[in-house]
C-alpha positions as CSV (number, residue, x, y, z in Angstrom):
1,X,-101.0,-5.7,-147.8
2,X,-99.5,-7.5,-151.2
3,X,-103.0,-8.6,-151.4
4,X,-105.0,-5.9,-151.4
5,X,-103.3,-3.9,-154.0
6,X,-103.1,-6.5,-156.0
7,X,-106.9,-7.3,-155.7
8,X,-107.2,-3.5,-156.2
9,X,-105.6,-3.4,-159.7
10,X,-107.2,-6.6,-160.8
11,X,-110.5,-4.9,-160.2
12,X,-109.7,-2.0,-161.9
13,X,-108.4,-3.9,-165.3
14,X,-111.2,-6.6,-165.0
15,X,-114.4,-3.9,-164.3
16,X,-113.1,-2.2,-167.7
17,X,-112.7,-5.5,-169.6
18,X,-116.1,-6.6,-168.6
19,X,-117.7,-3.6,-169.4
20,X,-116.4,-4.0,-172.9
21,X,-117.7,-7.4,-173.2
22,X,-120.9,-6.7,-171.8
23,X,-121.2,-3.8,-174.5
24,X,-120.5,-6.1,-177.2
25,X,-122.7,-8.7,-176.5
26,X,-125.5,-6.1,-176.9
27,X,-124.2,-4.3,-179.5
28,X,-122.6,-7.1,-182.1
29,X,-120.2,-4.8,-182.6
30,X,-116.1,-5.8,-182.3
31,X,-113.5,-4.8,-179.5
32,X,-112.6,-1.6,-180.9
33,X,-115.7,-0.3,-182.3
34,X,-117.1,-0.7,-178.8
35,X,-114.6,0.9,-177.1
36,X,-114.3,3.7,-179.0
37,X,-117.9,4.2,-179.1
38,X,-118.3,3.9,-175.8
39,X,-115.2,6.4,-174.8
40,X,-116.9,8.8,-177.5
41,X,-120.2,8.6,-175.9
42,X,-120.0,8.3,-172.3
43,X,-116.1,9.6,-171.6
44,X,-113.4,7.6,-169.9
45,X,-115.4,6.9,-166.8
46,X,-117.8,5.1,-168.6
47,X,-115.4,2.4,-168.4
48,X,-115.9,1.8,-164.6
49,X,-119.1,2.1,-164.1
50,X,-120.0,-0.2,-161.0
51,X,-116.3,-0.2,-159.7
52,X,-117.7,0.8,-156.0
53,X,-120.0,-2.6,-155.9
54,X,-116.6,-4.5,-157.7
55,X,-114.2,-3.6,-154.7
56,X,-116.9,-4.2,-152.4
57,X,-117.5,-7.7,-153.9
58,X,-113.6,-7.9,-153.8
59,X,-113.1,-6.8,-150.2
60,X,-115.8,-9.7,-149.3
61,X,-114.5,-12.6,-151.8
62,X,-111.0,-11.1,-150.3
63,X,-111.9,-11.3,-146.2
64,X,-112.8,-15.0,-146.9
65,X,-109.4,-15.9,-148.9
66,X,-107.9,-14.9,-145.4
67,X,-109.4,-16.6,-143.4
């Protein structure tokens, strides 16, 4: 059970993280300017975009960890 919630948090942190990167490496623009431009132009949810295909690459990576 441990497991899953903490796969579940990871997932959440790490899907907004890399959609921050990603943004930057197309834009050229720095950590904060891409956040805040993408929180100004898309809204909060913006930053977890893909989350349902992240958990369900999590719940696979996860199934295999146990076994």
């Amino acid at each position: 059970m441990f497991l899953f919630v903490g796969d579940f948090v990871l997932v959440l942190v790490a899907t907004a993280i890399e959609t921050v990167k990603t943004r930057m490496q197309v834009s050229g623009l720095g950590v904060g300017q891409t956040a805040s431009s993408l929180y100004a132009n898309e809204g909060l949810a913006a930053f977890w975009k893909g989350l349902a295909f992240a958990w369900g690459r999590e719940i696979f990576y996860t199934s295999i960890k146990l076994g």
